[in-house]
C-alpha angles and dihedrals in degrees: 000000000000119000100251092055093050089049090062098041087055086042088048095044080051102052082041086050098060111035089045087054092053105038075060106057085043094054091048088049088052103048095047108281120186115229114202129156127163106283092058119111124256092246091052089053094044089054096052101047085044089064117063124222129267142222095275099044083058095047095045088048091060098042090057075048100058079040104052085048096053085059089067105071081086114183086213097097089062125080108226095216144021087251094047077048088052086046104043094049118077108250084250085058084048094052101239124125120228109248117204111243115266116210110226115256119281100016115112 
């Protein structure tokens, strides 16, 4: 696969991400989603795991889901250049011994 192509295959899995993340929550909100952090009361927390889950909430969960894994294709694992490659590979990878510094004649 060419660069170019795999830009915008990485361009193309983030704009996924992150409509796919937020049609999600929307669809939860929409379908009756419970929202609870830790700050919420007892009370608050009791009452959302009493009621089950609906259809939406389902649907919304596994859209976040298709989302979250759209996030995953990273372009991080790949060097951007061949100097970002040089740089990124040990002088032994590169096949380049490490020479011992040599201080110049005459210098003590």
């Amino acid at each position: 696969m060419n660069e170019r192509r795999q830009d915008r295959l990485f361009a193309i899995c983030g704009i996924a991400s992150a409509v796919l993340v937020h049609v999600g929550l929307f669809v939860g909100v929409a379908g009756g989603q419970a929202f609870v952090n830790l700050g919420s009361s007892p009370a608050k927390v009791a009452h959302a795991l009493a009621n089950p889950a609906g259809t939406g909430v389902w649907v919304g969960a596994y859209l976040d889901l298709l989302g979250y894994g759209a996030f995953l294709p990273s372009p991080s694992g790949r060097p951007r250049s061949s100097v970002a490659a040089s740089l990124a590979l040990s002088p032994v990878q590169q096949g380049r011994a490490m020479r011992p510094s040599v201080s110049p004649r005459g210098a003590c």
